[in-house]
C-alpha positions as CSV (number, residue, x, y, z in Angstrom):
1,X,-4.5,61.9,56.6
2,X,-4.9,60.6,53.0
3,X,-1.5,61.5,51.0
4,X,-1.9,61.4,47.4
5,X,0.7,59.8,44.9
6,X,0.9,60.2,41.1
7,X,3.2,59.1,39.0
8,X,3.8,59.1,34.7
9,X,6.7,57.6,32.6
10,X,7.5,60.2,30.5
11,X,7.7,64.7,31.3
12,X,5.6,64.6,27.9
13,X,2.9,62.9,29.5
14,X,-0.2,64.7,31.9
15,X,-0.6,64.1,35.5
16,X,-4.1,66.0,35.2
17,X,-6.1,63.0,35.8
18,X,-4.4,61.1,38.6
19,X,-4.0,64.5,40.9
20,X,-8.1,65.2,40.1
21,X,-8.9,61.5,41.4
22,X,-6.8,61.7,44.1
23,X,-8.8,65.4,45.1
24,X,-12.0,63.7,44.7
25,X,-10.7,60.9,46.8
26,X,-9.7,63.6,49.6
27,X,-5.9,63.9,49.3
28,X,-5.0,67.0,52.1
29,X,-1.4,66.6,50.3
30,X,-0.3,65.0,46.9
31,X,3.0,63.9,45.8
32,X,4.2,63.6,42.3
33,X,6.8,62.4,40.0
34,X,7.9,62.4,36.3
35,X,10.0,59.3,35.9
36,X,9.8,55.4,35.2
37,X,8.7,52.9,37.3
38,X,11.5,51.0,37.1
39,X,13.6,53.6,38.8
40,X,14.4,53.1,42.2
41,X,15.1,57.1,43.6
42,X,12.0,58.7,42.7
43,X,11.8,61.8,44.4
44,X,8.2,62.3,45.0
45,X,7.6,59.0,46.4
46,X,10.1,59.0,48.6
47,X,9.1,62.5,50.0
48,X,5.4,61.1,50.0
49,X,6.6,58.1,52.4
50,X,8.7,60.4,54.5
51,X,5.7,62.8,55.3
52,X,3.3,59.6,56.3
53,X,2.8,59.1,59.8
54,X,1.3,56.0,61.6
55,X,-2.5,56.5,61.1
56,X,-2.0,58.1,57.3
57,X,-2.8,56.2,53.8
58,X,-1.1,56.3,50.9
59,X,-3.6,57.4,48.0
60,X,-2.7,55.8,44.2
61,X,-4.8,56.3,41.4
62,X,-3.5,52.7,40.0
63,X,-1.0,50.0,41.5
64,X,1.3,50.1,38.7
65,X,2.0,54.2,39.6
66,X,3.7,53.0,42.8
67,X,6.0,50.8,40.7
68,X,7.0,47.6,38.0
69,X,7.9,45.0,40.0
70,X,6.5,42.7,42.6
71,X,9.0,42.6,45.2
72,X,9.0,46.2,45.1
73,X,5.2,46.7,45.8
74,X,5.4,44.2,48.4
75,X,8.5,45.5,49.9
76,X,6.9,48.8,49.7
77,X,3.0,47.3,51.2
78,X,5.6,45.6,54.2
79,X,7.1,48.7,54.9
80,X,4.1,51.3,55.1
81,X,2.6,47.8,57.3
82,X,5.6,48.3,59.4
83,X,4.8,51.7,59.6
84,X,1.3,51.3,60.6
85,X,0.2,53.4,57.3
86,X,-2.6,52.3,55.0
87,X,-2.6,51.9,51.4
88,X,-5.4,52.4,48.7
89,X,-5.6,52.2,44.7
90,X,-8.6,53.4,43.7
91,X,-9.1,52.0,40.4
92,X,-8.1,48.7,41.2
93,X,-10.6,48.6,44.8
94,X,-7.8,47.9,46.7
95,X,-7.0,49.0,50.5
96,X,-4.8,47.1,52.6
97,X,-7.0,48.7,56.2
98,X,-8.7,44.8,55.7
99,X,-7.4,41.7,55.3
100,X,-9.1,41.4,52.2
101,X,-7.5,44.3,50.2
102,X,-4.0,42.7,51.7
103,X,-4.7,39.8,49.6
104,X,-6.3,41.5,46.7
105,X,-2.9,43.6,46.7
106,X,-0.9,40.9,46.4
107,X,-2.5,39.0,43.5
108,X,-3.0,42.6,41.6
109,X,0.6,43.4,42.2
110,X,1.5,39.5,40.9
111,X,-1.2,40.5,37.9
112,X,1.1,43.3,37.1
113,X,4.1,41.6,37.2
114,X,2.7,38.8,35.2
115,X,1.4,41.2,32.3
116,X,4.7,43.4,32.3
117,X,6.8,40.2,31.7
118,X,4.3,38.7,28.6
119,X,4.6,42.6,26.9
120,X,8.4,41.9,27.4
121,X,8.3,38.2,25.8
122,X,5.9,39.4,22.8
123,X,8.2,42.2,22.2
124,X,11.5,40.4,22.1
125,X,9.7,37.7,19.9
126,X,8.2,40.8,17.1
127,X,12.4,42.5,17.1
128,X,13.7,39.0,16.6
129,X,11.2,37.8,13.6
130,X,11.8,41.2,12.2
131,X,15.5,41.2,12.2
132,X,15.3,37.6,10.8
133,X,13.3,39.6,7.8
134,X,15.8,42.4,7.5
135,X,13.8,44.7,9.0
136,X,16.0,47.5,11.6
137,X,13.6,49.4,14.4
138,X,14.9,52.8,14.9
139,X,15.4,56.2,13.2
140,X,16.7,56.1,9.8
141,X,20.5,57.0,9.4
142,X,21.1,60.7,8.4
143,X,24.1,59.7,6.6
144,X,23.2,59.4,2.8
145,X,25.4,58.0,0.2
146,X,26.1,61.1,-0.9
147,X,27.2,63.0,2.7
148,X,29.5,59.5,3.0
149,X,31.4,60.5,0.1
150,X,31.5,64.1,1.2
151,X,32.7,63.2,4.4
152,X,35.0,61.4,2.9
153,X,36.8,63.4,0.1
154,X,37.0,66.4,2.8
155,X,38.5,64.1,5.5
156,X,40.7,63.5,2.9
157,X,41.5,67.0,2.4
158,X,42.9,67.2,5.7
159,X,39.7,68.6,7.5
160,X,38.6,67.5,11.0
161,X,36.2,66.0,12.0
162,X,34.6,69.0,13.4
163,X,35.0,71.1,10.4
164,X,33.5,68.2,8.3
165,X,30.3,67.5,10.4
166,X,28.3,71.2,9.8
167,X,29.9,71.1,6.5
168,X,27.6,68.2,5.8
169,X,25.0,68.7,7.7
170,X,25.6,66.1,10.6
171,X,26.2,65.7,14.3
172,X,29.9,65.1,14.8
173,X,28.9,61.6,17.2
174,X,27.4,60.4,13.8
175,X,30.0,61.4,12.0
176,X,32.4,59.5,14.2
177,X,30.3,57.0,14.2
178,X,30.9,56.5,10.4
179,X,34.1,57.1,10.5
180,X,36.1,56.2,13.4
181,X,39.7,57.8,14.1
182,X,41.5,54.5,12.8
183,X,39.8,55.4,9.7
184,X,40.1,59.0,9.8
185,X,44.1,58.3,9.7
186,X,43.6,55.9,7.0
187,X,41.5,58.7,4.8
188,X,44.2,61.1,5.2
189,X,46.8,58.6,4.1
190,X,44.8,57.9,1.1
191,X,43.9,61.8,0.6
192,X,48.1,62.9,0.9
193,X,49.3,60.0,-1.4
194,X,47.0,60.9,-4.0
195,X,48.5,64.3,-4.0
């Protein structure tokens, strides 16, 4: 039996085209999750693996959907071996029912590896040269000048946090955030000496 498995990172993103290549490829039963590859416990996989028997193949559209690492593919190619369970990627030509697609599994999965590790490097290397420049990744901060000195002169007055955040317009984490409870107390002090 040819069990299907499809995987994407992200809920947003469409499993449409993996679960049609794995029909056309025959699948009787497909599998699927909505999570990285980097996680460990992914449900789908695991229940694909527990429904092979000896005899079946486990259907991929890529390598990379099974997951990240190379120890984990080849833990993974060991144990459906073990198993006496096949293994196919069809975009990448391989299938482990010849001695040929063992090796060609292997050097894919060290492919992957390799090509997942030089997007790491390249990526560190673009954060650091742009914090070196000033330059800060991320959303921009919702708190203005002006909702800091709001936030201020009503945490002065004796308001809470909570009161304060929808008064301006802000989460209460980013208000905390901003204004920690050491400096909360400290505000107050100021706000009932000026009194």
């Amino acid at each position: 039996m040819l069990i299907g498995y499809a995987r994407v990172s992200t809920p947003e993103q469409d499993l449409t085209p993996q679960l049609d290549a794995l029909r056309e490829a025959g699948c009787e039963r497909t599998f699927t999750d909505k999570a990285s590859g980097a996680k460990a416990n992914r449900a789908g996989l695991a229940e694909a693996l527990s429904h092979a028997r000896a005899g079946d193949v486990i259907v991929v559209w890529k390598l990379d959907r099974l997951g990240r690492t190379m120890k984990g593919l080849v833990d993974l190619a060991a144990d459906l071996a073990d198993r006496s369970i096949g293994f196919r990627s069809l975009t990448d030509g391989i299938d482990t029912a010849g001695t040929a697609g063992k090796l060609v599994f292997h050097i894919m999965a060290a492919m992957a590896e390799m090509e997942r590790d030089l997007n790491r490097e390249r990526t560190t290397a673009a954060l650091i040269v742009a914090r070196r420049e000033g330059r800060v990744g991320g959303r921009k901060t919702v708190m203005t000048p002006k909702r800091l000195e709001a936030a201020r002169k009503l945490l002065a007055g004796g308001m809470t946090v909570r009161e304060v955040a929808p008064a301006i317009g802000v989460s209460v984490s980013t208000l905390y955030r901003h204004f920690p409870a050491p400096m909360q107390d400290t505000i107050s002090a100021e706000g009932e000496g000026a009194v």
